[in-house]
MIKEZA-104160 format. One line per field, with one value per residue (C-alpha): residue in three letters; x, y, z. Coordinates in steps of 0.05 Angstrom, whole numbers, m for minus. Layout:
<rs>
tormi: [ala;...]
X: [X;...]
Y: [Y;...]
Z: [Z;...]
</rs>
This chain:
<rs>
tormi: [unk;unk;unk;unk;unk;unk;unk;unk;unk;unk;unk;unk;unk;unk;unk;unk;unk;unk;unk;unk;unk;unk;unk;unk;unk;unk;unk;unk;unk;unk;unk;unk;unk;unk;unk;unk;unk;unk;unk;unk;unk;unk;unk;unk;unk;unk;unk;unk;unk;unk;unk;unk;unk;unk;unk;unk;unk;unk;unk;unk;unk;unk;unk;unk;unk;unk;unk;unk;unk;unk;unk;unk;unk;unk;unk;unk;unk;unk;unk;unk;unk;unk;unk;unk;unk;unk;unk;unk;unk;unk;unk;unk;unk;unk;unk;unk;unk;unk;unk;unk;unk;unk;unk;unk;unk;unk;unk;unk;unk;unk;unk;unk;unk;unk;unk;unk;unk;unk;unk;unk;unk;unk;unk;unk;unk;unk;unk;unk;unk;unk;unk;unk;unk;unk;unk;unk;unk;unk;unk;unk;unk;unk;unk;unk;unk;unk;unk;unk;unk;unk;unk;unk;unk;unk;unk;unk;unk;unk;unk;unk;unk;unk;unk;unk;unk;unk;unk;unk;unk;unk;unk;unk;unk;unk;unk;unk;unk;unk;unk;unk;unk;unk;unk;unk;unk;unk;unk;unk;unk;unk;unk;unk;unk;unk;unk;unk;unk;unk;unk;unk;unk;unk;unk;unk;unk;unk;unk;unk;unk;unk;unk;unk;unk;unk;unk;unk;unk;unk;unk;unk;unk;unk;unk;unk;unk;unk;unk;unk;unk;unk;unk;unk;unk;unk;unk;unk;unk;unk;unk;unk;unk;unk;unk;unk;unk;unk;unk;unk;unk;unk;unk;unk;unk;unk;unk;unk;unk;unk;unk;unk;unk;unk;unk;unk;unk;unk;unk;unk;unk;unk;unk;unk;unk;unk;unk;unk;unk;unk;unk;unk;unk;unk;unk;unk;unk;unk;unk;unk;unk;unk;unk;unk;unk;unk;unk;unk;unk;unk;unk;unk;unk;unk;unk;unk;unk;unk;unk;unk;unk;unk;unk;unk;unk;unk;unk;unk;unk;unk;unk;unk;unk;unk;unk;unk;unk;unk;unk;unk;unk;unk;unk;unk;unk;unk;unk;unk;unk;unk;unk;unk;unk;unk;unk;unk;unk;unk;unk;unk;unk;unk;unk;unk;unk;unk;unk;unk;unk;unk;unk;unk;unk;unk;unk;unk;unk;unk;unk;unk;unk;unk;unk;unk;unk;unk;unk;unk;unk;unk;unk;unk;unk;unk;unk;unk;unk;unk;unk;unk;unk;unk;unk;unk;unk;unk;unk;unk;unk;unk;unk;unk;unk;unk;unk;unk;unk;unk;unk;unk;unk;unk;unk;unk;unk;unk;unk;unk;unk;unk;unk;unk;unk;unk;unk;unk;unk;unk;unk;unk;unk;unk;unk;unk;unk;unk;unk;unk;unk;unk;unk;unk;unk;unk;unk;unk;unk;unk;unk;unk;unk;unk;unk;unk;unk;unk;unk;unk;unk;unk;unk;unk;unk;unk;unk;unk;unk;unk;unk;unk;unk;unk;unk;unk;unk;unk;unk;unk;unk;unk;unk;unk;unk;unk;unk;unk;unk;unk;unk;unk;unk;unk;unk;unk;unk;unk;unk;unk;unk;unk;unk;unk;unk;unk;unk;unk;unk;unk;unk;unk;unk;unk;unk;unk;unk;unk;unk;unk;unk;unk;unk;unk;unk;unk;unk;unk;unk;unk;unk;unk;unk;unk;unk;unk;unk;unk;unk;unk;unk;unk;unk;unk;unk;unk;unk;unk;unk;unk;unk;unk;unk;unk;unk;unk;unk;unk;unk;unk;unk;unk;unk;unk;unk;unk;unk;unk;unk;unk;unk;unk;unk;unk;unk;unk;unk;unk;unk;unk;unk;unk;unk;unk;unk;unk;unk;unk;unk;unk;unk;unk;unk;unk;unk;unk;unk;unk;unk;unk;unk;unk;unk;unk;unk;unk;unk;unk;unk;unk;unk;unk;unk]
X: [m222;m233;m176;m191;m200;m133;m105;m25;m28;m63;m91;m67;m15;m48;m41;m110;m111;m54;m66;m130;m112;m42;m91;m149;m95;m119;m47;16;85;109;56;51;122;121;64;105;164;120;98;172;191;123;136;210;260;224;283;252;307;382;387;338;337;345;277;306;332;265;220;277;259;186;176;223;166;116;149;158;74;39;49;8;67;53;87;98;96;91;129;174;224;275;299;376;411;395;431;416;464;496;467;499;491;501;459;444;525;553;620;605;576;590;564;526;544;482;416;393;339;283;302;310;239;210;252;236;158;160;172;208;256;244;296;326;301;315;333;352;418;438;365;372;314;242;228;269;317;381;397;447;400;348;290;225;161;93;54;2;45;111;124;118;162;150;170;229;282;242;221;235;202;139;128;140;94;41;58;41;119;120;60;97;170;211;240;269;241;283;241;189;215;172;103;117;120;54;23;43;26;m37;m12;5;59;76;120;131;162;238;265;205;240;315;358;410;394;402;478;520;469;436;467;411;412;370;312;308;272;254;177;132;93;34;m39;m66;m65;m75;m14;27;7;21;93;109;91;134;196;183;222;276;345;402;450;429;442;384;331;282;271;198;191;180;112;74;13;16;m58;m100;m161;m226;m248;m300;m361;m333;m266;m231;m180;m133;m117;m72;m105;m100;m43;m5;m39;m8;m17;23;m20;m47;m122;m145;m94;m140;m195;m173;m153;m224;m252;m216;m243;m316;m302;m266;m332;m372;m338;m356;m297;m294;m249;m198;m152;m87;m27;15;77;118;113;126;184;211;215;253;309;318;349;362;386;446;416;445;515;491;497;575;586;578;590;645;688;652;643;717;730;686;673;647;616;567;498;518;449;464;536;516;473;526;579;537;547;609;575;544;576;568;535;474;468;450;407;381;362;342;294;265;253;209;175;148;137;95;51;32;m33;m45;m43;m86;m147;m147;m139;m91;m77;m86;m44;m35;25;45;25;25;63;115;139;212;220;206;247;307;288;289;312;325;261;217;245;235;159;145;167;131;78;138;203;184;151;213;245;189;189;107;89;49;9;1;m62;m92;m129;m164;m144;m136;m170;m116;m106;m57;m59;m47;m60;m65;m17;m52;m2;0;50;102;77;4;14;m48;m101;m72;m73;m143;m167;m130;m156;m218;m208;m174;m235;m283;m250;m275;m209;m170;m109;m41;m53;m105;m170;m174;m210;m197;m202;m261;m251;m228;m252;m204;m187;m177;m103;m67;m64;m131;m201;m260;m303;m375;m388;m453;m455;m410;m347;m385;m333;m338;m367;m328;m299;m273;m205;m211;m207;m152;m105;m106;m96;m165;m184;m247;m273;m347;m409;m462;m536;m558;m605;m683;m677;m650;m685;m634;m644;m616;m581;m596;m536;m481;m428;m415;m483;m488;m545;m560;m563;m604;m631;m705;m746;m800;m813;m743;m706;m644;m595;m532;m457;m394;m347;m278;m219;m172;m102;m106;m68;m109;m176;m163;m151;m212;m256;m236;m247;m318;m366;m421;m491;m449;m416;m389;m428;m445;m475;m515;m519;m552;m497;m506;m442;m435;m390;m366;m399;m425;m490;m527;m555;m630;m647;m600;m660;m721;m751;m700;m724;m726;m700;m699;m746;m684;m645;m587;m541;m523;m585;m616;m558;m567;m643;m629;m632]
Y: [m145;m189;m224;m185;m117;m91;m81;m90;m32;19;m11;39;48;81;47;27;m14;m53;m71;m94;m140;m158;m179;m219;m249;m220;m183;m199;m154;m191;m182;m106;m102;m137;m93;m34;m49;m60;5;28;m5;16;98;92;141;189;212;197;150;158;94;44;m22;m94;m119;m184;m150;m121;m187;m220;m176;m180;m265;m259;m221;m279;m326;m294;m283;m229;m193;m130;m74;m7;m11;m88;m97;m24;4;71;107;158;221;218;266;215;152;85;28;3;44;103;181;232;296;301;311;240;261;265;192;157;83;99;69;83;95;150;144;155;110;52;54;60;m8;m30;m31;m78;m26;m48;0;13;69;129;183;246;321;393;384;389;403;475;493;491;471;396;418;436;355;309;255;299;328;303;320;335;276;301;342;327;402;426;415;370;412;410;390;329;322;240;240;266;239;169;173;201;162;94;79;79;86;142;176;204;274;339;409;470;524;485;419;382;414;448;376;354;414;402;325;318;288;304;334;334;385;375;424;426;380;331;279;277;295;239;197;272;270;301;323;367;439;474;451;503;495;431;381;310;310;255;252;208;196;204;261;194;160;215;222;149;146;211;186;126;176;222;226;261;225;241;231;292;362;399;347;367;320;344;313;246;284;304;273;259;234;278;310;318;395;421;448;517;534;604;601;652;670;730;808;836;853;792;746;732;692;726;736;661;669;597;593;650;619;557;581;617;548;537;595;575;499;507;553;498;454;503;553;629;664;719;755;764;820;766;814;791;721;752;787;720;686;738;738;646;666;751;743;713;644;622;622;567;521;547;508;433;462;515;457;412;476;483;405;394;468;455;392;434;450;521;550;518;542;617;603;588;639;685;648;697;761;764;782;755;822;814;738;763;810;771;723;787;805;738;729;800;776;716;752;796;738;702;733;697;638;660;676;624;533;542;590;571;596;563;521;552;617;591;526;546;495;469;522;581;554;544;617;653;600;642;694;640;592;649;665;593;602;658;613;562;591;629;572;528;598;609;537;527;457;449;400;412;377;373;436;425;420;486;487;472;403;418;417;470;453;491;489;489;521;515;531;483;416;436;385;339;396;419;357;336;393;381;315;338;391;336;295;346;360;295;280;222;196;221;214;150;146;113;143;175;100;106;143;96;119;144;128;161;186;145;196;236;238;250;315;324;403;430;505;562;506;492;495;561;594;647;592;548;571;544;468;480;512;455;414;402;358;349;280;285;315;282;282;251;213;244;236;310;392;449;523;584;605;689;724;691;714;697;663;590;535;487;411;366;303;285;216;240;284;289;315;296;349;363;365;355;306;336;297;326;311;275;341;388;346;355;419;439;404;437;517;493;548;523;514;475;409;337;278;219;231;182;200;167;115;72;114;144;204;250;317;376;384;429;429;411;477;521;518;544;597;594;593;520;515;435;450;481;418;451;502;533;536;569;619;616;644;706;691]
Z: [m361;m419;m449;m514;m483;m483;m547;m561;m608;m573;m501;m443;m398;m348;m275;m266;m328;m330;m251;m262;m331;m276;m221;m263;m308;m373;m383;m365;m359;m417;m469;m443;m455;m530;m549;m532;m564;m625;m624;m611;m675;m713;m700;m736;m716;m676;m627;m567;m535;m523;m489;m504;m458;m506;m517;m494;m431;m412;m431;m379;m321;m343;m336;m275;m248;m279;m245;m181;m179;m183;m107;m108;m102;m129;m189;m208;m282;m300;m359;m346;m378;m341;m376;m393;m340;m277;m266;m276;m248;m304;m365;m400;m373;m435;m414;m489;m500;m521;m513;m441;m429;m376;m343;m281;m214;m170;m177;m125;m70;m107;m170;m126;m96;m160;m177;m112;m124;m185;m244;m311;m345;m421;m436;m425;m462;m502;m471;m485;m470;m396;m388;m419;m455;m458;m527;m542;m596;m554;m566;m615;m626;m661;m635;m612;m641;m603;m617;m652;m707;m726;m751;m672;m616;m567;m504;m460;m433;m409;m497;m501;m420;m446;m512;m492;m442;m489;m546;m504;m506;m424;m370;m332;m338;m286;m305;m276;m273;m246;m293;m328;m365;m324;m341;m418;m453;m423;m449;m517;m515;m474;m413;m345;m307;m229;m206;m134;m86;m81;m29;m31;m71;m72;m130;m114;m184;m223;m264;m211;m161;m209;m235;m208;m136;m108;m145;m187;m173;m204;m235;m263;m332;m330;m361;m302;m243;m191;m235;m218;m157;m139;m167;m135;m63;m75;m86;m37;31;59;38;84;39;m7;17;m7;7;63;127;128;61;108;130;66;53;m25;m35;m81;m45;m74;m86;m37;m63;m63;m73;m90;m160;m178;m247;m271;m275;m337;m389;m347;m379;m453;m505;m556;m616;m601;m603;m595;m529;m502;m522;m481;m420;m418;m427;m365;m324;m338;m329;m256;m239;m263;m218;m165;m166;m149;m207;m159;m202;m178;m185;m224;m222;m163;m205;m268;m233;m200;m272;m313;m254;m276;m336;m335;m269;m233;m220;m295;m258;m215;m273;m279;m217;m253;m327;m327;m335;m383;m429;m424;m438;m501;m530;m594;m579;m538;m572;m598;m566;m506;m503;m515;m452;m416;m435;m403;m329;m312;m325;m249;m184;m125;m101;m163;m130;m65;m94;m132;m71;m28;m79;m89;m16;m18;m81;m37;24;m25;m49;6;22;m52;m18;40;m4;m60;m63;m120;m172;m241;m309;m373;m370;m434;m472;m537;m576;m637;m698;m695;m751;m711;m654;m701;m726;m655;m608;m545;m543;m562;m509;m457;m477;m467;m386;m371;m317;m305;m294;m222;m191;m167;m147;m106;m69;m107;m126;m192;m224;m300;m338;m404;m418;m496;m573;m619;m675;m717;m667;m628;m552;m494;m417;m349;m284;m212;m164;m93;m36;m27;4;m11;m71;m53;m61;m118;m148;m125;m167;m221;m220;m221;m269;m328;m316;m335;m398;m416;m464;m481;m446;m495;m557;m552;m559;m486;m435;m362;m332;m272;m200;m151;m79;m39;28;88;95;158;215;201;223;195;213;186;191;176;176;172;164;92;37;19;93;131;178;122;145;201;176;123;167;204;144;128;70;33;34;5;5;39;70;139;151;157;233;239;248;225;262;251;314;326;352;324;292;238;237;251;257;307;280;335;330;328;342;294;231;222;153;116;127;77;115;75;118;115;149;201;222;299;319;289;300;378;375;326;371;432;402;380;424;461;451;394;397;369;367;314;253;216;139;86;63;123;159;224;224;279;270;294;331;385;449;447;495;448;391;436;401;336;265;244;174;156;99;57;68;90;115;44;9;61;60;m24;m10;24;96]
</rs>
């Protein structure tokens, strides 16, 4: 990077930027974190902050870094900001209710690694209050706009999260999401939202544990799927201390995965899938569908009513009187104080027995036993993140129905124990933007974010509301504890023994050719039908495999169900690499149709044979 590449008004945020200008010396924490209290200063009163660090206070932490050196940790010189309901040593907690403040005295898990790996606190930022709402209005400090029209909301409860991130105020925010905050406000601002599965990351930082314990969780907004990605594996880990944190947390691997070839996406059937008079939303998520089968997706349309089910019982159901547990008492304490939407919320907490709660959870429990032979027949299912986007004027108009349409594809998935990645989808006509979730069982957070990585690259947009682009792919590495596997034939992304690799935890690494050295046959009698891979000394042809990667575990025992004539050895492709893969037993192809001339496994299957 050029010393004059990155500009202070409008240079990005995103992680691969500012590390490279960090590591040539072109940038340094402390210009970043001028420029962006600049632009702080140049946008005026735009209600994104609560609690916004000195600039004096954050250049300090910035040239301590200088003068420490540059040391390569994840996150060293990289601008965040932290919603306002989790604690910060030190700073002011309000929830969006000032009367409530208080000075934090720890940090949380999950807070202190990001601190740990070298990242500089801007502010805290704006909220629905207590993180009620969908929309960013429930708030005393005024209410965000989305970026890109001052007349619409900017999302919520996570508003000031999401705009500053898109707004080039911070490179990534950490937020919370128990039915949506966490994915609505990067739909309205062109950015991206990680929802991970509840328990993943621990809720310690979140204002007294959270009032939603069962099912919130923290989330990231980013520029970037891989930004995300890379703050939430810093996070994530099972924390003793926190009773609804998960110790398998410790095992998730938290690296997106490239999409195979041929993958399977599910979308909602019919009538379930609403936009509510908003044309140019359909329109959108249409785009979608034919971009993911560009990408080389299979559209399956799913029964979405155990999901639509799951999200009216959030808020219809008994799960509001969760929240009753943390603020019965504040509601008692400051009454009027409370954000009179918000408070009519809340007065409805008493009106469920404990006999509609465990009915409530009974019901839940067959509404996910119902759905997971979803999961069995598709990567991830897809839905927009919202149906539609409203002005601050029709919020104020109809605050509570409005709200509710906007989680009708978020408010089931926490309930459910789904992870979700939310990603820019494309502009209305009238400029405004709407995105798409990928959902995925809960820990299944790497594939569903490899696709929507893939997916927010072929939209071919802008990062926020920049003009900066999707910085380039970086390749990515093989996961510690994994192997790689080169499979040929019917273990082809897309082939009736796919399976096989992802329930094992499969992962797709690449496509790839080998080297002309090989012959390809069709193997007669198998079922389903398989080829035979051997390797030749002359007239050889360069065969396509896609080299997947294995858990050690499940590598050992993939290997050892592999039927004979069939069998492992090295591979040499056509990058210079030797991969373990499958081939056959020279004796096995006597007399079988040799089909090297197709150059693979799949176009052979393509023409008919």
């Amino acid at each position: 990077m050029s010393a004059t590449a990155w500009s202070d008004a409008t240079g990005s945020l995103d992680l691969t930027t500012l590390r490279r200008g960090y590591e040539d010396g072109s940038l340094t924490p402390s210009r970043v974190v001028n420029a962006i209290y600049d632009r702080i200063a140049a946008r005026g009163d735009d209600h994104v902050w609560i609690h916004l660090v000195a600039r004096e206070t954050a250049l300090e932490a910035a040239r301590k870094l200088e003068t420490e050196g540059y040391d390569g940790r994840p996150l060293w010189g990289i601008p965040f900001s932290v919603k306002d309901c989790n604690d910060i040593v030190g700073l002011p907690t309000t929830n969006a209710l000032k009367e409530g403040a208080y000075v934090a005295t720890s940090s949380g898990q999950a807070l202190d690694r990001i601190f740990e790996a070298g990242a500089l606190l801007i502010g805290k930022t704006n909220m629905d209050q207590f993180g009620i709402g969908l929309v960013g209005m429930r708030t005393p400090y005024g209410a965000c706009s989305s970026v890109f029209d001052e007349r619409f909301i900017s999302g919520g409860s996570s508003s000031g999260s999401g705009v500053s991130v898109a707004a080039g105020l911070s490179s990534f925010s950490i937020a919370n999401d128990a039915a949506g905050s966490g994915r609505v406000p990067a739909g309205f601002n062109n950015i991206v939202g990680i929802k991970p599965t509840p328990g993943l990351v621990s809720n310690a930082c979140v204002s007294g544990g959270g009032c939603v314990k069962t099912i919130e969780t923290l989330s990231v907004f980013a520029l970037t799927v891989e930004d995300g990605m890379a703050v939430l594996d810093l996070m994530a880990g099972y924390d003793p201390t926190y009773p609804f944190s998960r110790p398998e947390a410790d095992g998730v691997t938290l690296t997106p995965s490239a999409p195979p070839p041929r993958f399977r996406f599910g979308v909602p059937k019919g009538e379930a899938l609403r936009f509510f008079g908003d044309t140019e939303a359909e329109r959108l998520f249409n785009e979608a569908i034919a971009r993911m089968t560009a990408m080389g997706g299979e559209k399956v349309e799913i029964d979405f009513t155990p999901f639509d089910e799951t999200q009216r019982i959030l808020y219809e159901g008994p799960w509001i009187s969760e929240r009753a547990l943390s603020l019965d008492s504040v509601l008692a304490k400051y009454g009027e104080a409370i954000h009179p939407v918000t408070r009519q919320i809340l007065s409805r907490s008493g009106n469920f027995t404990a006999l509609d709660t465990f009915a409530a959870i009974h019901r839940i429990a067959e509404l996910k036993r119902d759905t997971r032979p979803v999961w069995e027949d598709i990567a991830v299912l897809m839905v927009p993140t919202t149906p539609t986007i409203y002005t601050k004027a029709e919020i104020a108009e109809n605050p509570i129905e409005l709200n509710s349409r906007l989680g009708i594809y978020t408010n089931f998935v926490n309930l459910m124990g789904l992870c979700g990645i939310a990603v820019p989808n494309g502009f209305r006509a009238d400029g405004l933007p709407l995105g798409v979730t990928f959902l995925a069982p809960g820990f299944e957070e790497a594939r569903a974010a490899g696709i929507a990585a893939a997916f927010h690259r072929e939209t071919g947009l802008t990062l926020g509301k920049s003009d900066n682009p999707y910085p380039p792919a970086e390749p990515s590495a093989l996961p510690e504890g994994y192997r790689e596997i080169a499979v040929v034939g019917a273990h082809l992304s897309g082939m009736p023994l796919n399976h096989e690799l992802i329930e094992r935890g499969g992962i797709f690494l690449r496509a790839a050719s080998t080297l002309p050295a090989y012959r390809l046959f069709a193997l007669g009698g198998t079922v389903p039908p398989k080829p035979g891979l051997i390797r030749v000394a002359d007239d050889g042809a360069a065969i396509a495999v896609e080299v997947w990667a294995l858990p050690v575990e499940g590598f050992g025992d993939f290997i050892g169900r592999i039927p004979a004539p069939l069998g492992v050895g090295k591979l040499a492709l056509d990058d210079g690499s030797e991969v373990t893969g499958f081939l056959c037993e020279g004796m096995a192809v006597a007399g079988q149709a040799d089909i090297s001339h197709f150059g693979g496994w799949r176009a052979y299957r393509a023409a008919g044979a």
